[in-house]
Jmol script that loads the backbone (N, CA, C; Angstrom):
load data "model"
ATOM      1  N   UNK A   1     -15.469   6.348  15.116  1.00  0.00           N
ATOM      2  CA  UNK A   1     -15.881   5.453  14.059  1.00  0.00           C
ATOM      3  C   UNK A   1     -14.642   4.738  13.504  1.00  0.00           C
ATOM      4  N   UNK A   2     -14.608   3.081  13.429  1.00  0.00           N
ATOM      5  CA  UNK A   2     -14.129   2.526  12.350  1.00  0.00           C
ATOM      6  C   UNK A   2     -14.034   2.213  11.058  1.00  0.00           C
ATOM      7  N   UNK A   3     -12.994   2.076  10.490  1.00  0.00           N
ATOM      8  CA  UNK A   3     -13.344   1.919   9.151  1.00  0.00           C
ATOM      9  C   UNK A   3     -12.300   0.809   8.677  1.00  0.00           C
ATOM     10  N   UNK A   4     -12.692  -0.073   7.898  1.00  0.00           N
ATOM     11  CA  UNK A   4     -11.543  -1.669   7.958  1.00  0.00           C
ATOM     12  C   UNK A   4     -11.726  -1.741   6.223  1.00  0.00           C
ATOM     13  N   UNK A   5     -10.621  -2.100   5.682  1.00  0.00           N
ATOM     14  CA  UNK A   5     -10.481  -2.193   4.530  1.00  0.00           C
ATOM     15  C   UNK A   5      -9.427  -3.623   4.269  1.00  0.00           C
ATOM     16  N   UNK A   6      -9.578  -4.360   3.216  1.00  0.00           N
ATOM     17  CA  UNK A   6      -8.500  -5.675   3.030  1.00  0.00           C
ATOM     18  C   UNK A   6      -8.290  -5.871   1.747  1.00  0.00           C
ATOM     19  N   UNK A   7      -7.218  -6.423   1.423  1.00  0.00           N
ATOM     20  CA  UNK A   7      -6.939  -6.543   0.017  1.00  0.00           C
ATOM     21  C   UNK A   7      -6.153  -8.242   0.093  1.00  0.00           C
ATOM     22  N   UNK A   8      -6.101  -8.810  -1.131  1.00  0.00           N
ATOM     23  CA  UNK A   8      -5.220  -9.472  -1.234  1.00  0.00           C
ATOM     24  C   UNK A   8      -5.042  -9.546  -2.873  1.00  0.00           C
ATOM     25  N   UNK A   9      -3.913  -9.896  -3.429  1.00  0.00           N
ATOM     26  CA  UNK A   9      -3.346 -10.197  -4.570  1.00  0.00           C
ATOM     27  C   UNK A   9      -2.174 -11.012  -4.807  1.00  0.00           C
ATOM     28  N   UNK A  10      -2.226 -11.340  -6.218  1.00  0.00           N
ATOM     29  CA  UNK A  10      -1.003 -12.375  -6.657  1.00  0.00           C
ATOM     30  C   UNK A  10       0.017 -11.859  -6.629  1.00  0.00           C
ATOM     31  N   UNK A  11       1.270 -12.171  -6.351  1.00  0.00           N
ATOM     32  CA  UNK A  11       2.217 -11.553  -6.455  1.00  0.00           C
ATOM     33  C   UNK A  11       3.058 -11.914  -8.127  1.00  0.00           C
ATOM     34  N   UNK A  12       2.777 -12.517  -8.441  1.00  0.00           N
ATOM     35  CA  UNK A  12       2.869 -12.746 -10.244  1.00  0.00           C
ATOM     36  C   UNK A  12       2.550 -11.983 -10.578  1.00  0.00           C
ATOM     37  N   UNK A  13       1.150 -11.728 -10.450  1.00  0.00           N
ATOM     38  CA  UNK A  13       0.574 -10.582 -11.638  1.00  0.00           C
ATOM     39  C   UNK A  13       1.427  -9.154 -11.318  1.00  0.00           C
ATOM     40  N   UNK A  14       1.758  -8.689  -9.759  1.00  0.00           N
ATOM     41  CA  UNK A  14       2.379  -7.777  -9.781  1.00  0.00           C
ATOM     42  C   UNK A  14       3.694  -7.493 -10.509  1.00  0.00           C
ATOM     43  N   UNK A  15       4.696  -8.891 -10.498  1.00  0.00           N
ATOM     44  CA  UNK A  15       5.445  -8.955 -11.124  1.00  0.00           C
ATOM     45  C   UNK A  15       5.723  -8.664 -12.344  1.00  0.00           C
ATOM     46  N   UNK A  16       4.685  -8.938 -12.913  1.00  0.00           N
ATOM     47  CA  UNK A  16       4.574  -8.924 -14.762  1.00  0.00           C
ATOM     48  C   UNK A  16       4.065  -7.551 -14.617  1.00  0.00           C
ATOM     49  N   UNK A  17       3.442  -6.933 -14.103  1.00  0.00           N
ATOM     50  CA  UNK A  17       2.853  -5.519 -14.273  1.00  0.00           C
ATOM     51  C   UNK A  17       4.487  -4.637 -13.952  1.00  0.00           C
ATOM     52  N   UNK A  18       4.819  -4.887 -13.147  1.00  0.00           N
ATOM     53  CA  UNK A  18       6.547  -4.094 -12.936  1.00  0.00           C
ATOM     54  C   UNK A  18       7.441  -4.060 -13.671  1.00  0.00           C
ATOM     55  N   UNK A  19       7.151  -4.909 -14.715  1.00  0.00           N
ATOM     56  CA  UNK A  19       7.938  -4.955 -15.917  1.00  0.00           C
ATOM     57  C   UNK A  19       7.748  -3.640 -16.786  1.00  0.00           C
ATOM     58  N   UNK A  20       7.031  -3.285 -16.232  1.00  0.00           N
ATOM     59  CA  UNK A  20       6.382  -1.548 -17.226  1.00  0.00           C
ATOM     60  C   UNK A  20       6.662  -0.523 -16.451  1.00  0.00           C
ATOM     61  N   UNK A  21       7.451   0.360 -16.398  1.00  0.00           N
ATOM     62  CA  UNK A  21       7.914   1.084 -15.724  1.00  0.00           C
ATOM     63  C   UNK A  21       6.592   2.255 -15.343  1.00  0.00           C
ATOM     64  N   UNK A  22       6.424   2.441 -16.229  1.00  0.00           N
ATOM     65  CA  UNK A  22       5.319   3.334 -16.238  1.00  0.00           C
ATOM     66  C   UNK A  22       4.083   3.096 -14.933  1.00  0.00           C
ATOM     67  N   UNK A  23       3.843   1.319 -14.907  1.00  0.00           N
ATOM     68  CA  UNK A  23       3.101   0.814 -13.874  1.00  0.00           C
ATOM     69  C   UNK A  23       3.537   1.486 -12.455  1.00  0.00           C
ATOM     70  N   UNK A  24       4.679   1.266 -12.334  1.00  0.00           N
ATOM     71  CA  UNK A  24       5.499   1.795 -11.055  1.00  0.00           C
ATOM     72  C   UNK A  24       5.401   2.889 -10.958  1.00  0.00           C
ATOM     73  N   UNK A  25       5.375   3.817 -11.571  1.00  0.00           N
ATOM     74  CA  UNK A  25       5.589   5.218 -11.721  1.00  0.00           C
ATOM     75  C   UNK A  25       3.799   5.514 -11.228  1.00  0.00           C
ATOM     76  N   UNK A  26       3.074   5.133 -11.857  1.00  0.00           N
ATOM     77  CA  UNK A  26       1.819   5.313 -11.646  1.00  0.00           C
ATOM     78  C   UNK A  26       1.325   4.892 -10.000  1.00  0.00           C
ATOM     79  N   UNK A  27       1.792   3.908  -9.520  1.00  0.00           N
ATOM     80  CA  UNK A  27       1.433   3.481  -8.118  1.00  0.00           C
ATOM     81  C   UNK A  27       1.857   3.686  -7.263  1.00  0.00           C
ATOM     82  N   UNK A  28       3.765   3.715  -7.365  1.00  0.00           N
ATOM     83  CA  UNK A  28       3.977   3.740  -5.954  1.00  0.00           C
ATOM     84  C   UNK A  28       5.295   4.872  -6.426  1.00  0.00           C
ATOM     85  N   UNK A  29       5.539   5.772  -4.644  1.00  0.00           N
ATOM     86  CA  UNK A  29       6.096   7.073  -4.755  1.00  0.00           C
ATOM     87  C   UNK A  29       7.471   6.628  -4.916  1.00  0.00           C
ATOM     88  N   UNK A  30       8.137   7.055  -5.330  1.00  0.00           N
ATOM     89  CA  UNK A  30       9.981   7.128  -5.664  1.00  0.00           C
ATOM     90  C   UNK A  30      10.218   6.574  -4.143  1.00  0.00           C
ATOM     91  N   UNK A  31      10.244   6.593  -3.343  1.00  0.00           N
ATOM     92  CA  UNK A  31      10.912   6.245  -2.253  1.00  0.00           C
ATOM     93  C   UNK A  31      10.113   4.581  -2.089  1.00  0.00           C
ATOM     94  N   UNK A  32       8.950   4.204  -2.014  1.00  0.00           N
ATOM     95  CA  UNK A  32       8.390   2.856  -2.127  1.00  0.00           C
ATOM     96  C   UNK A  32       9.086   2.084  -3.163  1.00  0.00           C
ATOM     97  N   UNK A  33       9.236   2.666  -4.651  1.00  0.00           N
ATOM     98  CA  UNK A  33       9.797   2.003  -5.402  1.00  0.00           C
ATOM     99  C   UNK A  33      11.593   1.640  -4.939  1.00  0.00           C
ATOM    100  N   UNK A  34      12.423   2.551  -4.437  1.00  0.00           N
ATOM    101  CA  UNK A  34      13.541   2.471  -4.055  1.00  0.00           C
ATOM    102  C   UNK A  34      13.535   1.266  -2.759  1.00  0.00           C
ATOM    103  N   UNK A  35      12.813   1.319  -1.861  1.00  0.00           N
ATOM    104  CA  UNK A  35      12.507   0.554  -0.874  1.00  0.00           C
ATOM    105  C   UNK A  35      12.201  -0.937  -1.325  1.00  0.00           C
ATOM    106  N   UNK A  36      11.395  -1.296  -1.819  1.00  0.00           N
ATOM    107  CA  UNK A  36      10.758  -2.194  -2.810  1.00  0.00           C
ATOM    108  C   UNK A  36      11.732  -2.773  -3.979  1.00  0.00           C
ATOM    109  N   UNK A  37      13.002  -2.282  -4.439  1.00  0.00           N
ATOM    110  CA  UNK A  37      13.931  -2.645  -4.955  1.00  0.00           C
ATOM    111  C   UNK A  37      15.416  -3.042  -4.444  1.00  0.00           C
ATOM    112  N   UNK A  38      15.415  -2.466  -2.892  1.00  0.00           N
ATOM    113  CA  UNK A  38      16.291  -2.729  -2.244  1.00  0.00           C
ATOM    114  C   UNK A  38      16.349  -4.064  -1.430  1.00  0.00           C
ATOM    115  N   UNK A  39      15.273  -4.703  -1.478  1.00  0.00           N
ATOM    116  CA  UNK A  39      14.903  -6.360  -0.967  1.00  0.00           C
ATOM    117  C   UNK A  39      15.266  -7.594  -2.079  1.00  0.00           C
ATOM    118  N   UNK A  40      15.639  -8.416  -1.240  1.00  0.00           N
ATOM    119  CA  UNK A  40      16.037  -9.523  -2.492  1.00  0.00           C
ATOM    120  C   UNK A  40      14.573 -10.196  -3.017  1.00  0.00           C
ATOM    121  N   UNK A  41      13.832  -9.797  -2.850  1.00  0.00           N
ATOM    122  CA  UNK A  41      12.633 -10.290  -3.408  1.00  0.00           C
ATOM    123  C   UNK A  41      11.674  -8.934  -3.695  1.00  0.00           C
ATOM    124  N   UNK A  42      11.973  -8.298  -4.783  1.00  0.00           N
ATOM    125  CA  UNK A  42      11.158  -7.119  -4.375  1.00  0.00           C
ATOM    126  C   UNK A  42       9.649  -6.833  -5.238  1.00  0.00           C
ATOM    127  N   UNK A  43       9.096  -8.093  -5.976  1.00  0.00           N
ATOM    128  CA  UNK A  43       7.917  -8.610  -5.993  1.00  0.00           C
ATOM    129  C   UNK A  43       7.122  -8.497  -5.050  1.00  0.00           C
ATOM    130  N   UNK A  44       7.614  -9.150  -4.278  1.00  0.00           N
ATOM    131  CA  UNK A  44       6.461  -9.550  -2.762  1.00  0.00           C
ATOM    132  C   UNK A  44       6.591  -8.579  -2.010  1.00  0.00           C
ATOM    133  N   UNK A  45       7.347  -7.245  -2.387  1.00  0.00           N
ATOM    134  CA  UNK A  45       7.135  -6.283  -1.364  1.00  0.00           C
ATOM    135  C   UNK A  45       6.348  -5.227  -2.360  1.00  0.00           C
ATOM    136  N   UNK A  46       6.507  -5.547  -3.698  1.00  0.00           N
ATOM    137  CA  UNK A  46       5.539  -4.182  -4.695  1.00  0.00           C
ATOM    138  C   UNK A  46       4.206  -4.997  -4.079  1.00  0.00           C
ATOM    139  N   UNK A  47       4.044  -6.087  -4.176  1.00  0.00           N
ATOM    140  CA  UNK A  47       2.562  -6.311  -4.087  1.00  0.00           C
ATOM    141  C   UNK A  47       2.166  -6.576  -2.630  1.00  0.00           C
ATOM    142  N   UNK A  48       2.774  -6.475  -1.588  1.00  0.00           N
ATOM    143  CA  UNK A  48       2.201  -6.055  -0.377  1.00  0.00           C
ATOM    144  C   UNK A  48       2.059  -4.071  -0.331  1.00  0.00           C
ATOM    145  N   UNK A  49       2.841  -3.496  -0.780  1.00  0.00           N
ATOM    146  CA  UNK A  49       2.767  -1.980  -1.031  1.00  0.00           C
ATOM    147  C   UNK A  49       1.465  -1.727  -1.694  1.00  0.00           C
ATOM    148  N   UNK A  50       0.922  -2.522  -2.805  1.00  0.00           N
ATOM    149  CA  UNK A  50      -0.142  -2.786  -3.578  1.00  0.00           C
ATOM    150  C   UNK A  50      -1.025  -2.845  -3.111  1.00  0.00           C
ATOM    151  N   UNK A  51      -1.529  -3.903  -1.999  1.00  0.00           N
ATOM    152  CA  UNK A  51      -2.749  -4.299  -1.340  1.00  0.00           C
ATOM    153  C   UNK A  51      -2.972  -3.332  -0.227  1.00  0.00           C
ATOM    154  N   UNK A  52      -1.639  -2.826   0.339  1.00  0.00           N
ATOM    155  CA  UNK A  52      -2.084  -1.829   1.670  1.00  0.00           C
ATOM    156  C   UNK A  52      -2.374  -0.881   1.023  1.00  0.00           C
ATOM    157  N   UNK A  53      -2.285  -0.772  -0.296  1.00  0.00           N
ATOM    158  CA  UNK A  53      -3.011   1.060  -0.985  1.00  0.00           C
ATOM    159  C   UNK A  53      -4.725   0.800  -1.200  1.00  0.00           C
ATOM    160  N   UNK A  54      -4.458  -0.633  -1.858  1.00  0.00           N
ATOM    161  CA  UNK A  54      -6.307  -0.355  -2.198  1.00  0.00           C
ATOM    162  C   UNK A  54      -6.746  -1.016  -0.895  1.00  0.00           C
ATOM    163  N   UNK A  55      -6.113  -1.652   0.132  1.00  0.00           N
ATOM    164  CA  UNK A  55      -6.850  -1.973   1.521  1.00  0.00           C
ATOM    165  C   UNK A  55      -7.545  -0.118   2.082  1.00  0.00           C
ATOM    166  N   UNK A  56      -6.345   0.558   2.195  1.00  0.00           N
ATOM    167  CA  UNK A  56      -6.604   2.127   2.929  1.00  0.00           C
ATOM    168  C   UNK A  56      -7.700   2.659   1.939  1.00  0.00           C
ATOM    169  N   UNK A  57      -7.748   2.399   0.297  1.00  0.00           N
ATOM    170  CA  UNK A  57      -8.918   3.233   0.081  1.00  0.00           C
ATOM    171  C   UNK A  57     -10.024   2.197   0.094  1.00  0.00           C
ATOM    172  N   UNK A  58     -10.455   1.062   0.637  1.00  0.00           N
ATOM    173  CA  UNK A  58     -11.287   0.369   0.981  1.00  0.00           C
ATOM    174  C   UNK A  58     -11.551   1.265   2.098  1.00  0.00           C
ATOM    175  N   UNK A  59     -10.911   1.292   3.299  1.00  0.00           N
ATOM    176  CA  UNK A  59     -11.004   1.700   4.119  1.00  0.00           C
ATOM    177  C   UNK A  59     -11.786   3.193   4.742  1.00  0.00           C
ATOM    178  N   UNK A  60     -11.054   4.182   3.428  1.00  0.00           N
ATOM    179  CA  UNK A  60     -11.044   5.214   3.384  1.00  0.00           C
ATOM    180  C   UNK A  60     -12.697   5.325   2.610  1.00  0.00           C
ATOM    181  N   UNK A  61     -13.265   4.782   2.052  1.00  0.00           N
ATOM    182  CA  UNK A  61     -14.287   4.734   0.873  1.00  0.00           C
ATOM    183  C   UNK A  61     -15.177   5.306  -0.149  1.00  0.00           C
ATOM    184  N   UNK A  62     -13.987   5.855  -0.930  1.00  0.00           N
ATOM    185  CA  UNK A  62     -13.184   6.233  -2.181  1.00  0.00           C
ATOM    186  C   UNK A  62     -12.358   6.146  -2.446  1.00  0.00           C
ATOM    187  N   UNK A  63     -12.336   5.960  -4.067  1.00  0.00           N
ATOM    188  CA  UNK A  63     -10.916   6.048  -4.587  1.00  0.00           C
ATOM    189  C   UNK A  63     -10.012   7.362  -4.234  1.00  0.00           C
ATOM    190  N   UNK A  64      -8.660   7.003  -4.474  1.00  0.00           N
ATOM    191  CA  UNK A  64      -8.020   8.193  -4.159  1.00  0.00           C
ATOM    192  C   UNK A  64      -6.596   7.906  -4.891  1.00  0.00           C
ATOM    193  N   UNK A  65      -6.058   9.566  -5.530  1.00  0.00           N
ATOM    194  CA  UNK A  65      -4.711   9.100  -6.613  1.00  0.00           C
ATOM    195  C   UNK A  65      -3.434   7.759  -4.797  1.00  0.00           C
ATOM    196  N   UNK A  66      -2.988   7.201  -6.282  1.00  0.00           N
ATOM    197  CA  UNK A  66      -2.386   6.579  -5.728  1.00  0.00           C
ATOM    198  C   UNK A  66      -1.421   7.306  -4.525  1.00  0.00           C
ATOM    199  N   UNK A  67      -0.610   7.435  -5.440  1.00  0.00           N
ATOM    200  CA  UNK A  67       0.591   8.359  -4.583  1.00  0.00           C
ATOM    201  C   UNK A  67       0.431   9.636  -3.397  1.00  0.00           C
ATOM    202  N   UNK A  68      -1.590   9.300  -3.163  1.00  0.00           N
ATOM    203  CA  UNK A  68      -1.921  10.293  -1.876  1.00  0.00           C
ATOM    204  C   UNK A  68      -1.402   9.304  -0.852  1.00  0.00           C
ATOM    205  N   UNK A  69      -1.460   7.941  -0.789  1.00  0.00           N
ATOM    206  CA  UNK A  69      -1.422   6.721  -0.188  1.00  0.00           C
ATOM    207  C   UNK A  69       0.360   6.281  -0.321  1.00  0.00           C
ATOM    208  N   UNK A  70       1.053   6.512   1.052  1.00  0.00           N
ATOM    209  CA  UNK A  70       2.275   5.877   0.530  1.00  0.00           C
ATOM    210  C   UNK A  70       2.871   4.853   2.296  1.00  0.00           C
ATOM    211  N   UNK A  71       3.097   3.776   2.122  1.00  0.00           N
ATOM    212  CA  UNK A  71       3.559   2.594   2.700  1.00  0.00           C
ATOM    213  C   UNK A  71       5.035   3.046   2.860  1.00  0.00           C
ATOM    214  N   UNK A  72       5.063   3.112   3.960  1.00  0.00           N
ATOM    215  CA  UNK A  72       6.793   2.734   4.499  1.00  0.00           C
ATOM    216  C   UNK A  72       6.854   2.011   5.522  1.00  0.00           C
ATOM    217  N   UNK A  73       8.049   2.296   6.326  1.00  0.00           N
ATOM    218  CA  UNK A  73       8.372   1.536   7.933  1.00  0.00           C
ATOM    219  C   UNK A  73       8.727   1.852   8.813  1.00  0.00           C
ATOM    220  N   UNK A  74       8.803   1.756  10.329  1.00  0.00           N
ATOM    221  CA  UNK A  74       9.292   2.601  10.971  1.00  0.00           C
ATOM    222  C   UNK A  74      10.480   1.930  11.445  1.00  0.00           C
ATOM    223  N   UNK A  75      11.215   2.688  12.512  1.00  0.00           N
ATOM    224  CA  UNK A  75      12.891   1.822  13.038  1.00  0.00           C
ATOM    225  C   UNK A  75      12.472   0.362  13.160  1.00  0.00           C
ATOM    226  N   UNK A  76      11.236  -0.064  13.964  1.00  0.00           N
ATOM    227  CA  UNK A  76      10.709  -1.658  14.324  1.00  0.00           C
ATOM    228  C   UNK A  76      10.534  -2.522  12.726  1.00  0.00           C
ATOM    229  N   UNK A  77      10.895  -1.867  11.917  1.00  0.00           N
ATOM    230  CA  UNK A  77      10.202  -2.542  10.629  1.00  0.00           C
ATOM    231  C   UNK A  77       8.334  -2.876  10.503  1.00  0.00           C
ATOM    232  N   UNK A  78       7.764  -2.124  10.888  1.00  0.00           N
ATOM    233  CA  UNK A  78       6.275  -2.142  11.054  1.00  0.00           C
ATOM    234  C   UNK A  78       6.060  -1.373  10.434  1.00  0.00           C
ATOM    235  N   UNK A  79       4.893  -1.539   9.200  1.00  0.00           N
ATOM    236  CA  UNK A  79       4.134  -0.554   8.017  1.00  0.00           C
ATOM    237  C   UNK A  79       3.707   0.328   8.793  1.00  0.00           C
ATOM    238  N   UNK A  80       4.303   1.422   7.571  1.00  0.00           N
ATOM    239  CA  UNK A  80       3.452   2.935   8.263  1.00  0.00           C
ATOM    240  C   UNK A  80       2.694   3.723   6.995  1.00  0.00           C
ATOM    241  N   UNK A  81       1.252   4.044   6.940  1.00  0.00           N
ATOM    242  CA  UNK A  81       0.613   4.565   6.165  1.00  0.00           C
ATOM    243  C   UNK A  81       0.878   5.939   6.612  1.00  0.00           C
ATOM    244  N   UNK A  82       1.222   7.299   5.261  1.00  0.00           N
ATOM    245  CA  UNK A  82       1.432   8.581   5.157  1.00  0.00           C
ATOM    246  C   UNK A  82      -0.226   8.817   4.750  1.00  0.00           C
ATOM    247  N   UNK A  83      -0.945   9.779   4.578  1.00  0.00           N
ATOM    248  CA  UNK A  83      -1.812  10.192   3.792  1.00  0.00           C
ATOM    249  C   UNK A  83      -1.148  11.956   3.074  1.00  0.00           C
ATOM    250  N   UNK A  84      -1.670  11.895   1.998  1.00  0.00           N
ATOM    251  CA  UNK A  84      -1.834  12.854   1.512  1.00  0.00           C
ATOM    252  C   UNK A  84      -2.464  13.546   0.800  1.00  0.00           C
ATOM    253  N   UNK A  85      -2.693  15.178   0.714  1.00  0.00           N
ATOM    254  CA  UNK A  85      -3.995  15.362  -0.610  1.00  0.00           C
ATOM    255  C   UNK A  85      -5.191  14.835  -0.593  1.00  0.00           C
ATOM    256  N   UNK A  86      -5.765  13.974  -1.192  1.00  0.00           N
ATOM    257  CA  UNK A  86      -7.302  13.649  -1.389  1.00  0.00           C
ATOM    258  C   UNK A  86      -7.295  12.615  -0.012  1.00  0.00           C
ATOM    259  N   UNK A  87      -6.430  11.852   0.082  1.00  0.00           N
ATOM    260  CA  UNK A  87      -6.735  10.716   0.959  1.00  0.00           C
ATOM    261  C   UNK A  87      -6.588  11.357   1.987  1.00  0.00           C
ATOM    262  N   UNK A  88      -5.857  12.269   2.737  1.00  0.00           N
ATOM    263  CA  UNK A  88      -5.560  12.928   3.769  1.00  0.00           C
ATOM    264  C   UNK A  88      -7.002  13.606   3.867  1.00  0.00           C
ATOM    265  N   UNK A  89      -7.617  14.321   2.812  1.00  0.00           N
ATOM    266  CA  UNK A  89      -9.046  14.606   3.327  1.00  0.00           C
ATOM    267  C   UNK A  89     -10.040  14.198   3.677  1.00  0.00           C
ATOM    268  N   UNK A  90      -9.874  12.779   2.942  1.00  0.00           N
ATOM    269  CA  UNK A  90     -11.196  11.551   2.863  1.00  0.00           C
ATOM    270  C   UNK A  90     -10.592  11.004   4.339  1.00  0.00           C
ATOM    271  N   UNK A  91      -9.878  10.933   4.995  1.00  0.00           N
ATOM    272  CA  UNK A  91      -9.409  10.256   6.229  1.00  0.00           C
ATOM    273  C   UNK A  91     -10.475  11.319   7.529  1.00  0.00           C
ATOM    274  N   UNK A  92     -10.168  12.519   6.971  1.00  0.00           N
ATOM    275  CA  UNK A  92     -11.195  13.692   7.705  1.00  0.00           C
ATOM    276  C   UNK A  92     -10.562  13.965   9.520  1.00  0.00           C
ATOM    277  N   UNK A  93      -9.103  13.725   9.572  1.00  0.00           N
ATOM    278  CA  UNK A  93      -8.471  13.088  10.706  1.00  0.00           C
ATOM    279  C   UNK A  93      -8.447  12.325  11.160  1.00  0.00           C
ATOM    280  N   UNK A  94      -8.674  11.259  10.914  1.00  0.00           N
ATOM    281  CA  UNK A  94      -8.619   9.823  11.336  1.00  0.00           C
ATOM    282  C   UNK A  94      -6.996   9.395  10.888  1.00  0.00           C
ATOM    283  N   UNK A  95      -6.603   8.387  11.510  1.00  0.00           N
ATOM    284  CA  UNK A  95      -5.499   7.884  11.321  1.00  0.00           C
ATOM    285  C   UNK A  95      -5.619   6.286  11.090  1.00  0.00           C
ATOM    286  N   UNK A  96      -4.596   6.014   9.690  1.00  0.00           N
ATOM    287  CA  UNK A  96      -4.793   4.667   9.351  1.00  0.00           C
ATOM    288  C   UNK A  96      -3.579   3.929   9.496  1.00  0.00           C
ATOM    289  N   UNK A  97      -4.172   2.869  10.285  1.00  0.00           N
ATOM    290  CA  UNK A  97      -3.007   1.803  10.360  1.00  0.00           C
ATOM    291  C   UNK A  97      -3.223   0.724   9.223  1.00  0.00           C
ATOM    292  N   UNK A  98      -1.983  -0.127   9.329  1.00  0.00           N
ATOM    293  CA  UNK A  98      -1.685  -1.262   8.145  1.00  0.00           C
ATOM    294  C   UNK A  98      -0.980  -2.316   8.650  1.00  0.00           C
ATOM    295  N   UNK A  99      -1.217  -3.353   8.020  1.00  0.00           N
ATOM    296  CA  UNK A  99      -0.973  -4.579   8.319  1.00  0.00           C
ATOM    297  C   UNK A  99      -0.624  -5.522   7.295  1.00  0.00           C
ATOM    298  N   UNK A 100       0.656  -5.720   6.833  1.00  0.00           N
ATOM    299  CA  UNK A 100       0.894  -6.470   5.065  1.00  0.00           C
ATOM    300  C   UNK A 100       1.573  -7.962   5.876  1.00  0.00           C
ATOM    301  N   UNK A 101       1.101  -8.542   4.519  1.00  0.00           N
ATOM    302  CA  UNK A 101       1.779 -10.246   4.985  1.00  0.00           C
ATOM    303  C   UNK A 101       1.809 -10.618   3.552  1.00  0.00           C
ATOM    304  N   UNK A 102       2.904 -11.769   3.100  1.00  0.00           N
ATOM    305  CA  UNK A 102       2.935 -12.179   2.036  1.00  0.00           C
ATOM    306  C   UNK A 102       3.815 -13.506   1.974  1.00  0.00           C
ATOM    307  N   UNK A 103       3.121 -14.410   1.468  1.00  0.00           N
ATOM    308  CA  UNK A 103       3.833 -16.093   1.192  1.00  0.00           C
ATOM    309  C   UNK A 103       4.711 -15.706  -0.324  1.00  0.00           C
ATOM    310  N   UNK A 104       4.943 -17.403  -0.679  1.00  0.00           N
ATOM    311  CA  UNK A 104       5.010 -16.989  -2.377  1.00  0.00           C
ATOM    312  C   UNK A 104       4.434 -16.435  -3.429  1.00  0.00           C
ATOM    313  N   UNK A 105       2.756 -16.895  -2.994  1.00  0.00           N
ATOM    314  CA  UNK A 105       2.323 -16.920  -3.890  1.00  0.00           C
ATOM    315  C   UNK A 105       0.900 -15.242  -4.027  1.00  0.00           C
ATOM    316  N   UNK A 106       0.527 -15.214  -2.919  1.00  0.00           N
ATOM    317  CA  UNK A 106      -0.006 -13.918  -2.430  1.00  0.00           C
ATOM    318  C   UNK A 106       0.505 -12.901  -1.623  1.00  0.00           C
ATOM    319  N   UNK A 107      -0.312 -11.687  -1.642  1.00  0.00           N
ATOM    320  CA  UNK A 107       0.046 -10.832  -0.801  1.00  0.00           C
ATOM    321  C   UNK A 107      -1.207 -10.325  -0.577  1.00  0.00           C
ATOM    322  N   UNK A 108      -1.528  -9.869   1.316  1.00  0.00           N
ATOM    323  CA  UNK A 108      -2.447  -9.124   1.700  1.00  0.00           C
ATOM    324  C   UNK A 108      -1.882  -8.597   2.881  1.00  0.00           C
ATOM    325  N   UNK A 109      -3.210  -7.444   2.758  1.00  0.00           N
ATOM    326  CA  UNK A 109      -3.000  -6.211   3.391  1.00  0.00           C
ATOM    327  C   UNK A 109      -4.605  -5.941   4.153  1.00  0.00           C
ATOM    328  N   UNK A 110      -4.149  -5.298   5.635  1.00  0.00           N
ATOM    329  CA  UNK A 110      -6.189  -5.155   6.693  1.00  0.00           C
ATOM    330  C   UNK A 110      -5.547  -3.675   6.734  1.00  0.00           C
ATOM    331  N   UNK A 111      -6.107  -2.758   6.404  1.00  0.00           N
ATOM    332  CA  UNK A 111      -6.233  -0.719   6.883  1.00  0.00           C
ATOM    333  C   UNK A 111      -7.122  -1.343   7.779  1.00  0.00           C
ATOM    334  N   UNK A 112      -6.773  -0.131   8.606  1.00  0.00           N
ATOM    335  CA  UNK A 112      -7.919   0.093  10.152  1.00  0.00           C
ATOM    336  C   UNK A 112      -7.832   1.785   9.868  1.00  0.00           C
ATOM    337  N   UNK A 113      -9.345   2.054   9.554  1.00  0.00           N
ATOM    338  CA  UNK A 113      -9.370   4.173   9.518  1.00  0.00           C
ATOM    339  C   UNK A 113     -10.068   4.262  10.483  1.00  0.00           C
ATOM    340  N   UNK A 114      -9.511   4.967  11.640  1.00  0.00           N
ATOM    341  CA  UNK A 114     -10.181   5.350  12.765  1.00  0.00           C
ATOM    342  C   UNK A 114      -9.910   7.035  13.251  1.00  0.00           C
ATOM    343  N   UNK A 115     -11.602   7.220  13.269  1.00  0.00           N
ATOM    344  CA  UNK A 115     -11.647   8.532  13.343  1.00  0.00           C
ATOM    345  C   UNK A 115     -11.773   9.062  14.744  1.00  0.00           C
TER     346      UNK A 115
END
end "model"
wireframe off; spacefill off
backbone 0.3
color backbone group
C-alpha cells in the first residue's frame, strides 16, 4: 500500500514564526534547527523542513508530535525522513520518502509511505 502526502507553505510566514524561539523548539529537532541555520538562507530551509513534516503526517494519516518526524540529508544532499515514537508506529513499517523544493516565495514538500 501507498500512502502520498503534500504540503506547501510561505516561506514568510515561517520566517516571522522563527522569530520565537519557542516555535523552533516546538517543531524541529536540535540538529534540523542547527542544519537549517547553517545555510545562508535558512528561512527556506525551516519551511521546506516544515512542509516535509506535515507532508509525512498527511501521509502517515494522523497527527503525530513533531519531533517523531525529523528531515535531514544524506552524503548526495537528498532528504531523508527518520521516524520516531508515534510516527514510527503509525508508519506500521513502511518507509517514507521526501521530496522538498523551494523558490522565494514558497516551499513544498510530496511524502511517499509505502508499506
Amino acid at each position: 500500500m501507498t500512502e502520498v502526502g503534500a504540503d506547501i507553505i510561505e516561506i514568510d510566514r515561517v520566517a516571522k514564526a522563527a522569530e520565537r524561539e519557542r516555535f523552533l523548539q516546538r517543531i524541529y529537532t536540535p540538529d534540523e534547527i542547527a542544519y537549517c541555520r547553517s545555510k545562508a538562507k535558512p528561512e527556506q530551509h525551516l519551511a521546506g523542513f516544515f512542509a516535509a513534516k506535515e507532508a509525512v503526517i498527511k501521509s502517515l494519516g494522523r497527527m503525530v508530535p513533531w519531533h517523531d518526524i525529523e528531515i535531514s540529508h544524506d552524503g548526495a544532499g537528498k532528504p531523508v525522513v527518520t521516524l520516531h515514537g508515534k510516527a514510527l508506529e503509525a508508519a506500521a513499517g513502511g518507509r517514507v520518502s521526501v521530496s522538498i523544493s523551494h523558490c522565494r516565495t514558497y516551499a513544498v514538500a510530496f511524502a511517499v509511505l509505502e508499506r
